[in-house]
C-alpha positions as CSV (number, residue, x, y, z in Angstrom):
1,X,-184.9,65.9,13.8
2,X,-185.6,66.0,10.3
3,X,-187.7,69.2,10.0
4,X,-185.4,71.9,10.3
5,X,-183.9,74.0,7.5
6,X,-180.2,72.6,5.6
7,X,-178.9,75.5,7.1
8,X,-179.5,75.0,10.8
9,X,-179.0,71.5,10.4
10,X,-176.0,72.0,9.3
11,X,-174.4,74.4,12.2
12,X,-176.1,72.0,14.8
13,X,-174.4,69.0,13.4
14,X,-171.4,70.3,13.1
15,X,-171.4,71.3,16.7
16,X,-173.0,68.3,18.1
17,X,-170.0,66.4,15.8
18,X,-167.2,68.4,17.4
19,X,-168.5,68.0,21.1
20,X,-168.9,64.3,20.5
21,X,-165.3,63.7,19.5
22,X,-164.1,65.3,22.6
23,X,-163.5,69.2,21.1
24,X,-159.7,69.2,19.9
25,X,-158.9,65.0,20.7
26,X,-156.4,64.4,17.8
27,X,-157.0,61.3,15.5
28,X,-153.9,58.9,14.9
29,X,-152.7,60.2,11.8
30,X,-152.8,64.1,13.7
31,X,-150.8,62.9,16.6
32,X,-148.0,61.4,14.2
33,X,-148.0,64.3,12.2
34,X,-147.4,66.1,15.6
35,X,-145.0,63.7,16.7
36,X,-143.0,63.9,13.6
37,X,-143.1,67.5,13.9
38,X,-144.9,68.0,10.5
39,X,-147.2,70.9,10.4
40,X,-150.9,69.8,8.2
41,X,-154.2,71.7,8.3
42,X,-155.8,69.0,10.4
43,X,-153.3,69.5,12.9
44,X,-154.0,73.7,13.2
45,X,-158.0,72.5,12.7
46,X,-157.7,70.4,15.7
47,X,-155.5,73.4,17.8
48,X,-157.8,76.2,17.0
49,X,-160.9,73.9,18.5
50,X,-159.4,73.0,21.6
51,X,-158.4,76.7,21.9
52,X,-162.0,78.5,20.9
53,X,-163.2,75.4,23.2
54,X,-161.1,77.0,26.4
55,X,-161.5,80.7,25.3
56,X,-165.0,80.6,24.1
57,X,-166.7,79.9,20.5
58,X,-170.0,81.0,19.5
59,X,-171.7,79.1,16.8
60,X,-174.8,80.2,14.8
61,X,-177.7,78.2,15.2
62,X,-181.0,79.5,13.3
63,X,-182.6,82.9,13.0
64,X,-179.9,84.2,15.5
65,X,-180.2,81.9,17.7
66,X,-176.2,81.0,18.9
67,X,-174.4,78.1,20.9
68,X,-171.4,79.1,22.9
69,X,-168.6,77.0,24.5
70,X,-167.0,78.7,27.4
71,X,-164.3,76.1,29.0
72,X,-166.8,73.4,29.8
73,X,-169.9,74.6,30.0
74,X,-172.8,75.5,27.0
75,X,-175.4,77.9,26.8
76,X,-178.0,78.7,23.8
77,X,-179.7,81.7,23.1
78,X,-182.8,81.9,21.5
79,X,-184.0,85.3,21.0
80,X,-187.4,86.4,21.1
81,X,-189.6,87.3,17.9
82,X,-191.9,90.3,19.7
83,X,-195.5,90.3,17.5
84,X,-197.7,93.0,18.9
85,X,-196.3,93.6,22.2
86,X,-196.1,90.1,22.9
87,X,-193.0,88.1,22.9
88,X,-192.3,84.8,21.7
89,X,-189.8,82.1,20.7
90,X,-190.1,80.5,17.1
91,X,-191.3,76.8,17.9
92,X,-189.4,74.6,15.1
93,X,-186.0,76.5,16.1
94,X,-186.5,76.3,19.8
95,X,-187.0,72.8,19.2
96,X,-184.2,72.3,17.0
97,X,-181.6,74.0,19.3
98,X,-182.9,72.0,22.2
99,X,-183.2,68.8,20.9
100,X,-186.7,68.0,20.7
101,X,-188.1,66.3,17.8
102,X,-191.2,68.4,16.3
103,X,-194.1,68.4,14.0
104,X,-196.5,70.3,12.7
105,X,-200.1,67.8,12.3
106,X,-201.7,70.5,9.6
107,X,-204.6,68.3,9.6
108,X,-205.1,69.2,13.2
109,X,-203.5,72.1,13.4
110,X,-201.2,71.2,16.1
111,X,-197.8,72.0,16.5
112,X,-195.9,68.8,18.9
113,X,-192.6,68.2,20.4
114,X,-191.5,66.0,22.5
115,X,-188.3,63.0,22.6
116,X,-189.5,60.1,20.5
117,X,-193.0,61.2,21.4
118,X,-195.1,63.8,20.9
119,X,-195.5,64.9,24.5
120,X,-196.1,68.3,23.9
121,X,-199.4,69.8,21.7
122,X,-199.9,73.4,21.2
123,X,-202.6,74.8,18.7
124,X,-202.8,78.3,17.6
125,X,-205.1,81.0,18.8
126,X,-205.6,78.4,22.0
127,X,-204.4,78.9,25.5
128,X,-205.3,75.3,26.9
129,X,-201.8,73.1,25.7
130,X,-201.7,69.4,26.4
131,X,-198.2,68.1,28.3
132,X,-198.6,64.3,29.0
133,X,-202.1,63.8,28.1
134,X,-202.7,66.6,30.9
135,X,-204.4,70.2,29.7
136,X,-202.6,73.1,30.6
137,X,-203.5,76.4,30.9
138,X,-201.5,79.0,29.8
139,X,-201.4,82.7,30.1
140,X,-201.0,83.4,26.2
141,X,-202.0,81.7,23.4
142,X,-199.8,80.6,20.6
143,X,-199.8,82.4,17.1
144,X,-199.2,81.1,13.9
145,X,-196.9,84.0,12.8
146,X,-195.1,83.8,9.1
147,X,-196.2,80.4,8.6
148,X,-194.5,79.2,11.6
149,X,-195.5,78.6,15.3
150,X,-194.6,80.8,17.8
151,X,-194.6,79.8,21.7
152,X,-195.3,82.7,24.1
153,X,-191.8,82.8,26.9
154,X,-194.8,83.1,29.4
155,X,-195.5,79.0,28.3
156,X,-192.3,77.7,29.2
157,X,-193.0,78.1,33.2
158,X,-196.0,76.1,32.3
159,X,-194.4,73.2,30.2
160,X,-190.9,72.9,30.7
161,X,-189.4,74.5,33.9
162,X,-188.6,71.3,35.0
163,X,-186.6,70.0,32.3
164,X,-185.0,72.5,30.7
165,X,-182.7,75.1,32.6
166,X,-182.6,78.4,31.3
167,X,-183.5,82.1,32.2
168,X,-184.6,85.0,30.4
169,X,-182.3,87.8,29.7
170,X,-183.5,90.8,28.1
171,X,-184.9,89.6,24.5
172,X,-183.3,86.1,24.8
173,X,-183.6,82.9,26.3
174,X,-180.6,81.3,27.8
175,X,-180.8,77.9,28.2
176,X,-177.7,75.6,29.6
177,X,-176.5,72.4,29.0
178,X,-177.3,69.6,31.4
179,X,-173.5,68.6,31.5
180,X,-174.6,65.2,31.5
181,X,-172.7,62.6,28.6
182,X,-173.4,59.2,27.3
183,X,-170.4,57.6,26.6
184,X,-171.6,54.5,24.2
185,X,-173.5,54.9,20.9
186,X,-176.9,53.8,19.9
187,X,-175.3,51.5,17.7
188,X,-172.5,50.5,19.4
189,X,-170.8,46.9,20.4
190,X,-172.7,44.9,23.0
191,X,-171.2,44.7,26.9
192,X,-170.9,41.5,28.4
193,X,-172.8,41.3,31.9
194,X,-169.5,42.3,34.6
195,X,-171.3,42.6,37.7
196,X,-171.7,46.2,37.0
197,X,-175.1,48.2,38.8
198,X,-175.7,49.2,35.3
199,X,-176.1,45.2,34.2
200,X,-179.3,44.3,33.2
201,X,-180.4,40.5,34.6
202,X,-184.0,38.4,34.4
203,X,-186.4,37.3,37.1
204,X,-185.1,33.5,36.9
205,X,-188.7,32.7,38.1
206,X,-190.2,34.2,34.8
207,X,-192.6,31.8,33.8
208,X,-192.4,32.9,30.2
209,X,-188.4,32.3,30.1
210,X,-187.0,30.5,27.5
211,X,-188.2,30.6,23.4
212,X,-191.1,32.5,22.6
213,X,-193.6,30.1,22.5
214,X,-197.1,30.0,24.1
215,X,-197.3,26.0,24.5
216,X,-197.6,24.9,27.7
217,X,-197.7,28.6,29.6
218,X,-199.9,29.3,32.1
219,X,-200.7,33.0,33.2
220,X,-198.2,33.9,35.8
221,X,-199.3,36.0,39.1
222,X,-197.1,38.5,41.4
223,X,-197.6,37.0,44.5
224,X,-198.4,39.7,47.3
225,X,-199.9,41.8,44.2
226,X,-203.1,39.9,44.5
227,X,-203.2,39.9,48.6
228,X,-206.2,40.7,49.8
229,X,-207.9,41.4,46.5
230,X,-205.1,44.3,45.5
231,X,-204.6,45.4,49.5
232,X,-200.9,44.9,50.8
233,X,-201.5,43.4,54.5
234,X,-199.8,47.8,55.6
235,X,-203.0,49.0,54.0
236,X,-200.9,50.3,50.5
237,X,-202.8,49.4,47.3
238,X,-201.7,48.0,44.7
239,X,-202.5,47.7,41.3
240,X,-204.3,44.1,40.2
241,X,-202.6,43.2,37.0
242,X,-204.1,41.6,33.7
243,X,-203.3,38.5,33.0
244,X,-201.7,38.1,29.6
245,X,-200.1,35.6,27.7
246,X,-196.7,37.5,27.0
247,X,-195.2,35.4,24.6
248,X,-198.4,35.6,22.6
249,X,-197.7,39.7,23.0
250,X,-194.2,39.4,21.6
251,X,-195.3,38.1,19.2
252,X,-197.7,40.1,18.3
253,X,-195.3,42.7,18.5
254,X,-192.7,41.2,16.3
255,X,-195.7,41.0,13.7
256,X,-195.3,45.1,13.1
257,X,-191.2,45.0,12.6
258,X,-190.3,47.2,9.9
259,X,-193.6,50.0,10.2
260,X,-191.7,52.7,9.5
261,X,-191.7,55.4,12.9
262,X,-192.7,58.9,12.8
263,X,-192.9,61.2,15.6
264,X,-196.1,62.0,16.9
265,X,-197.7,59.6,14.7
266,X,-201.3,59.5,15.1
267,X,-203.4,55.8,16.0
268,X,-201.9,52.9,13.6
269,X,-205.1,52.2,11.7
270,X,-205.2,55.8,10.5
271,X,-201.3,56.6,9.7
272,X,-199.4,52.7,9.4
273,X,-196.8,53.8,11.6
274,X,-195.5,54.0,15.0
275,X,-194.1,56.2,17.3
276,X,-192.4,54.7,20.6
277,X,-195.4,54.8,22.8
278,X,-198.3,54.7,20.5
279,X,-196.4,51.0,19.3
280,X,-196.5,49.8,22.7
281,X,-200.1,51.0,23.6
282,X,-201.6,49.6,20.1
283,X,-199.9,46.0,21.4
284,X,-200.8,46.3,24.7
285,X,-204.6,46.8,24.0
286,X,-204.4,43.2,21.5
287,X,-204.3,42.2,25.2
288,X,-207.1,44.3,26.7
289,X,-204.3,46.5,29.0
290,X,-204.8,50.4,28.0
291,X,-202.2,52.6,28.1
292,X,-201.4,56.7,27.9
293,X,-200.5,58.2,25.0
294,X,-196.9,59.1,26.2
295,X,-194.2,57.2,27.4
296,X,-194.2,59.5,30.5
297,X,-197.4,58.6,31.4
298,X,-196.9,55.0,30.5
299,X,-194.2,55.2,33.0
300,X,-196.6,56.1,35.6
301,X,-198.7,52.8,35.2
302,X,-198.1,49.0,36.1
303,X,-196.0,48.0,39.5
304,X,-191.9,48.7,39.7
305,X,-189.3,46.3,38.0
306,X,-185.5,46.6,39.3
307,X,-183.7,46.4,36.1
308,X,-181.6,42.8,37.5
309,X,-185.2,41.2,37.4
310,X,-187.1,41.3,34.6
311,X,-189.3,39.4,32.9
312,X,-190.9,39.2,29.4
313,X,-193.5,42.0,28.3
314,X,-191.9,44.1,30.8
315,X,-191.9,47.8,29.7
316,X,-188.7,49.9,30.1
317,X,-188.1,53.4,29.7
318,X,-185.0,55.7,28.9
319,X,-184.1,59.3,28.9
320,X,-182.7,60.3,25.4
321,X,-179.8,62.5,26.2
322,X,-179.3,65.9,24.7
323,X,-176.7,68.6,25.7
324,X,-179.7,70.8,26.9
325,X,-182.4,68.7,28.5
326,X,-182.5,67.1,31.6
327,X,-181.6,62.9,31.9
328,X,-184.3,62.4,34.7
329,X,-187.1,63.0,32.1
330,X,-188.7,59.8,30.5
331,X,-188.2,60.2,26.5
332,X,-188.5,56.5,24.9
333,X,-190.3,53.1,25.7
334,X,-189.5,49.5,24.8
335,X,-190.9,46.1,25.4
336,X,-188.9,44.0,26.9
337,X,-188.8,40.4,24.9
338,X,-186.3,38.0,26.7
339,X,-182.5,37.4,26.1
340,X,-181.2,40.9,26.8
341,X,-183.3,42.0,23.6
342,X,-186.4,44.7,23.6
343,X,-188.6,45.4,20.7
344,X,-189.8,49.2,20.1
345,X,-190.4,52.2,17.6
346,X,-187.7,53.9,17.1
347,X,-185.9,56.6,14.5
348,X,-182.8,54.8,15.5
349,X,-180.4,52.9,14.7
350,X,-183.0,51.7,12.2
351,X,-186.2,53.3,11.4
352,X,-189.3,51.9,12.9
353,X,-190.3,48.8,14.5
354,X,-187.0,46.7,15.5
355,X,-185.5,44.7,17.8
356,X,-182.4,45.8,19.7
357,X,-180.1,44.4,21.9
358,X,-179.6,46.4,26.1
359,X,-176.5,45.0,26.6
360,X,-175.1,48.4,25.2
361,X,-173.4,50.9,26.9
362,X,-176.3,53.6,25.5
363,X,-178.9,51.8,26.7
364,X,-177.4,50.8,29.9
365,X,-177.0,54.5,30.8
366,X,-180.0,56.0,29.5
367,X,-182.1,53.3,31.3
368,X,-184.6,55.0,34.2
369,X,-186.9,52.4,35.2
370,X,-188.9,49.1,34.2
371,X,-192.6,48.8,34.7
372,X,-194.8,45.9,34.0
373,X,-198.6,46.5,33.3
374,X,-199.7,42.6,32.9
375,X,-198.7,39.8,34.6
């Protein structure tokens, strides 16, 4: 989130800093000095936190907008900006305090939020909205109001009730953390493979294992996919996958590493970036396969993958945590390349087009589900 003022930034990150190292944990050099019975200031810094942690700390966050601590659970308040009788929430610091990433597109004018997509578009003075490539209708229109957007509260039922957990209390929005953690960083050490459920293993029968090479492959099928001309023998249907070369779509892929991302990029040819899901539709169409905008909607294509079988080209998808959204949500897509290793756009650890390795406790626990769209 790059958008928001020094300010904000500032209070969030010092928050989201003193949650992540566990609110009042002492380093090394604070437990000797306790040890040695030495009072420092580090030592009383690290005391008041875990107290104000326990007894409740309020922390300002935008144009009075607040995060509060109470024992183990967090809240935010967002209060309301009321413009002729109607009352709304400012969209960059909603955004902001959730954890979405934003944009306003001024050539469009069309302010988007969303993970590491833009899967949320709302234009001024218009009350259809656009949530996964779906139109919405909602009962008020947004404003542009002192050069900022403003959200009616009557959209959230529309766009976010199910992600987002909050209720409205007098002029304020409460929203409450999901009290869900990820315990590894995006950059951290690889795992090694311990029989875990949260291990990720390939189809041994991938006929594209191995080196990424295209000599000697021969379009692979899915077996009972094709039954019948797409017809499970019980009736179901199924979707008849393309056949594609997919070490000739890695490579392709590995063609755009380095485009820089940006979130809610518009179409490649126009902008020369990426964004998670518009990277992996602009590859998958090299191949004739067409994909949604979104990476929840690309979620919803393709045939199932269990994360211990899968094979090259498969795409997977992860939630991207945040203290106030929900971890069932699709927010990012990758391709998956062979070797434990998926190529995607990303803000992070590096910014755009990279490869990274899954055998990390992040992705391991942010992992949802594995589709593949071509066979």
């Amino acid at each position: 989130m790059k958008r928001y003022s020094k300010r904000l930034a500032g209070s969030v990150l010092a928050l989201s800093v003193m949650i992540a190292s566990g609110c009042g944990q002492l380093s090394k050099e604070q437990n000797q000095a306790r040890q040695l019975d030495i009072p420092n200031r580090e030592q009383q810094n690290a005391d008041r936190q875990l107290s104000e942690q326990w007894n409740g700390k309020t922390t300002p966050a935008g144009e009075g907008g607040s995060i509060r601590i109470q024992g183990q659970s967090e809240q935010a308040t967002i209060p309301f900006k009321t413009v002729n009788g109607v009352d709304y929430v400012v969209g960059p610091e909603f955004a902001t305090i959730v954890g979405y990433r934003f944009k306003w597109d001024e050539g469009a004018g069309i302010f988007k939020f969303g993970d590491n997509d833009a899967v949320f578009e709302l234009k001024p003075g218009n009350m259809k909205a656009m949530r996964e490539n779906q139109s919405v209708e909602l009962a008020e229109a947004p404003i542009l109001h002192n050069s900022q957007v403003h959200i009616p509260v009557s959209a959230f039922a529309f766009l976010l009730s199910d992600e987002i957990s909050y209720q409205l209390q007098g002029k304020n929005m409460i929203v409450n953390a999901s009290g869900v953690g990820v315990t590894g960083t995006i950059d951290g050490p690889d795992e090694p493979n311990t029989g875990s459920e949260l291990d990720f293993e390939e189809d041994p029968n991938d006929p594209y294992k191995g080196p990424t090479s295209t000599e000697g492959k021969v379009a692979p099928t899915l077996g009972l996919s094709r039954w019948s001309g797409g017809i499970w023998p019980f009736g179901e249907a199924v979707p008849v996958l393309k056949a594609v070369d997919q070490n000739a779509l890695i490579n392709q892929a590995k063609r755009y590493i380095g485009v820089k991302y940006d979130f809610g990029a518009n179409p490649y040819p126009q902008s020369g970036k990426f964004d998670c899901s518009t990277f992996t539709q602009y590859v998958f169409d090299k191949y004739g396969v067409n994909l949604p905008r979104t990476a929840r909607s690309q979620a919803n294509q393709g045939t199932s993958v269990s994360r211990k079988s899968l094979r090259k080209g498969d795409l997977m998808f992860y939630y991207v945590p945040g203290r106030f959204k929900s971890n069932k949500v699709v927010g990012h897509v990758g391709i998956y390349m062979g070797g434990n290793n998926m190529i995607h756009a990303s803000p992070e650890p590096k910014d755009g087009v990279q490869i990274t390795s899954i055998n990390k406790a992040y992705w391991k626990q942010t992992y949802l589900k594995a589709k593949r769209v071509a066979d």
